[in-house]
C-alpha angles and dihedrals in degrees: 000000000000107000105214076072096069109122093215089050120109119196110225099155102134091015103082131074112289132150100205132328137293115239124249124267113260104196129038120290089251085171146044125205130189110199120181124208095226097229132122127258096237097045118103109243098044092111139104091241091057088043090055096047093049096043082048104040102030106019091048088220122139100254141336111325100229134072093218134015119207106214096197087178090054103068128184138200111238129178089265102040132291128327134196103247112248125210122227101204108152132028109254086240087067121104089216111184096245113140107008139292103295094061094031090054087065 
């Protein structure tokens, strides 16, 4: 399944905080990570919205760090139950800064 088809999927790519554009990717994706922010779901500031504004504010990078951004408090009826919304907040082709230099250098 293609996965900008997921009912439960927002586009935010271009709506949240940057302060210019990561580059392409200039090799193949040869890994996949999954980071998690470690905070909890309830608590204000667990958002894609917040990320963006502290990897832009504090960190000094050019937009939110992550391609998606799962929102488990912000739930959303689908056609087979209800989903946790996710955030897409950076195209796949991005080297985002996510998890260090080693992975964001691919």
């Amino acid at each position: 399944m293609n996965f900008t088809k997921l009912h439960q999927l927002v586009d935010k790519r271009g709506k949240l905080i940057s302060k210019c554009t990561y580059s392409k990717r200039t090799k193949a994706i040869t890994h996949r990570v999954w980071h998690h922010s470690l905070t909890k779901k309830d608590l204000d500031g667990s958002d894609a919205a917040s990320f963006a504004g502290y990897h832009v504010n504090m960190l000094g990078w050019p937009g939110i760090g992550y391609t998606f951004v799962i929102e488990p408090k912000d739930v959303i009826n689908t056609p087979i139950g209800k989903r946790a919304r996710i955030e897409y907040a950076n195209d796949i082709d991005r080297r985002t800064y996510h998890v260090g230099i080693a992975i964001s250098s691919l």
